[in-house]
N, C-alpha and C positions, 0 to 999 in steps of 0.2 A: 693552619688556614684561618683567617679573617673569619667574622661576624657577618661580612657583606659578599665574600665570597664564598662564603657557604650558601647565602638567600640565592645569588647571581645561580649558583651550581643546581640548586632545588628548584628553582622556578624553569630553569631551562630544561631541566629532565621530564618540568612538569609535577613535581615528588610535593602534594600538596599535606600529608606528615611529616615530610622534612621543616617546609617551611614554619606548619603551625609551632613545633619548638622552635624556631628561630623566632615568632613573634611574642612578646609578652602579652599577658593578657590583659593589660588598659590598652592595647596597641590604639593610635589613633591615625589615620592618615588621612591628609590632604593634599589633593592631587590640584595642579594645575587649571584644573575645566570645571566650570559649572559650581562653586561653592559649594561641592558636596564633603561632606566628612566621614570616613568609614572606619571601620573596625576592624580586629581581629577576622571575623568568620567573613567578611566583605573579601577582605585579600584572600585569603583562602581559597575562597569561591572562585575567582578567577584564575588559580593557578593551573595550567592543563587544558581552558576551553579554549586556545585558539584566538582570542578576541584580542589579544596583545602578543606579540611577539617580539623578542628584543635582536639586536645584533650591532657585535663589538660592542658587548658590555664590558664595563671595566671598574676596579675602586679606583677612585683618584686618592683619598686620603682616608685612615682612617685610625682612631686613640681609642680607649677603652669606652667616653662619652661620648662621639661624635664618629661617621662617617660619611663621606660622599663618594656618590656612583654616578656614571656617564656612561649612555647606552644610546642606538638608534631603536625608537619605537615604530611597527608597521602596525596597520590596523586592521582586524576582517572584514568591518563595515567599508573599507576603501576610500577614508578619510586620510587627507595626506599624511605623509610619515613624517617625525617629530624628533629630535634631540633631544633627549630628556638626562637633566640632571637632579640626581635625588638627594636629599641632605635626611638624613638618619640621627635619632638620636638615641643611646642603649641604656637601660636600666636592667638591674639584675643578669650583666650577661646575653642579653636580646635586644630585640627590635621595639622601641616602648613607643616610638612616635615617627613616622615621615611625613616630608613634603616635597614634591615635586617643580621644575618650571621644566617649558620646555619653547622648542623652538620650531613651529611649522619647515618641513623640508618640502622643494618642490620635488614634481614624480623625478624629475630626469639628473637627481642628485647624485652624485657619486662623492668616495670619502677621498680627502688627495691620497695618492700613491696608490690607489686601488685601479687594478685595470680590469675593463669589462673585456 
């Protein structure tokens, strides 16, 4: 198993000791919103409280330096849900830096070939 499919598998169990070894520890992440820049114990912090939830996460690509993931984002604040694709880059075997974009969805989205 992948470097990005191990974080995809930790995050969605919730498993916030999982993740912390998958993240190095200069991790740096910048997300899409707000110019904020976080760390290591930031990610962390959010793994398990609900406030993001992902669905049809996936790797799209991934080499020893580089990978990308694609995921639908839902949010608990009730902010629209979002297409998110993350670009990862590894040092040492981990997660040393991410960045995010993403894509506002409207409520009444559906993914093709999904039927409600």
């Amino acid at each position: 198993m992948g470097l990005l499919q191990a974080y995809i598998d930790a995050w969605s169990s919730g498993n916030a000791e999982a993740i912390a070894e998958l993240i190095h520890d200069d991790f740096v992440f910048d997300p899409h919103v707000g110019g904020v820049t976080m760390g290591k114990s930031d990610l962390v912090g959010f793994v398990g409280n609900d406030m993001v939830r992902g669905e049809h996460e996936r790797v799209l690509y991934e080499n020893d330096e580089v990978g990308v993931m694609h995921s639908i984002a839902h949010f608990a604040n009730g902010s629209a849900s979002e297409a998110v694709l993350s670009f990862a880059r590894f040092k040492d075997g981990k997660i040393v830096r991410m960045e995010t974009g993403a894509t506002p969805l409207s409520e009444d989205y559906t993914l093709v070939g999904q039927d409600d």
